[in-house]
C-alpha positions in Angstrom: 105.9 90.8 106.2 108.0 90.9 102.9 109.8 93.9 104.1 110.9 92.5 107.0 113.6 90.7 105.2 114.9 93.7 104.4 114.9 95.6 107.2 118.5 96.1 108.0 119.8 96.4 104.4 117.3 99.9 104.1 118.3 100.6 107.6 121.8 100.6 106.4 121.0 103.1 103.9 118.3 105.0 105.0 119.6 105.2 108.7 115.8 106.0 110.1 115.7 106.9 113.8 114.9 104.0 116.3 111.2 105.0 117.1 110.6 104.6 113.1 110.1 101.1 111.3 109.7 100.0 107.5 106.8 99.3 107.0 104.6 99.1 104.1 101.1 97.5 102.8 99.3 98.1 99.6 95.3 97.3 98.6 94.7 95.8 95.2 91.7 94.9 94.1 88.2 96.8 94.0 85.7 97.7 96.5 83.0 95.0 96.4 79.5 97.6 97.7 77.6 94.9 98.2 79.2 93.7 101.4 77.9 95.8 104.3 80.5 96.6 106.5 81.5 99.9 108.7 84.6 102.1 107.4 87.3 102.7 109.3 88.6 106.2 110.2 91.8 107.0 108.9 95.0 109.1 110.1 96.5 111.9 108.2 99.2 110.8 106.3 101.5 113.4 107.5 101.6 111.9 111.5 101.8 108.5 109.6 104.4 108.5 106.9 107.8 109.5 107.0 108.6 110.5 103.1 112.8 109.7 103.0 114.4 111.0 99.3 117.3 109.5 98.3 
C-alpha cells in the first residue's frame, strides 16, 4: 500500500497506460520448511511485469 501514495507522482513521469497500475511487493525473510503448506503456482513474469527504463 506504500506505493499508493505515490501513484500519481510516477504516473506523471512514467505515463503508464490506463489498464496498468504500480504496483509492487517484496518477500524478506526465509522459508521456514517446517510448516506444511501447498505452493502456489506462479505466472511468468513476462504477462506480469511491465519493465519501464528511464
Amino acid at each position: 500500500m506504500a506505493w499508493a501514495k505515490y501513484r500519481k507522482t510516477v504516473a506523471e513521469v512514467l505515463s503508464p497506460p490506463d489498464e496498468l497500475i504500480l504496483f509492487c511487493g517484496m518477500s524478506i525473510g526465509f522459508e521456514d520448511v517446517t510448516v506444511g503448506y501447498s505452493r502456489t503456482g506462479r505466472a511468468p513474469l513476462d504477462e506480469t511485469v511491465t519493465f519501464v527504463k528511464g
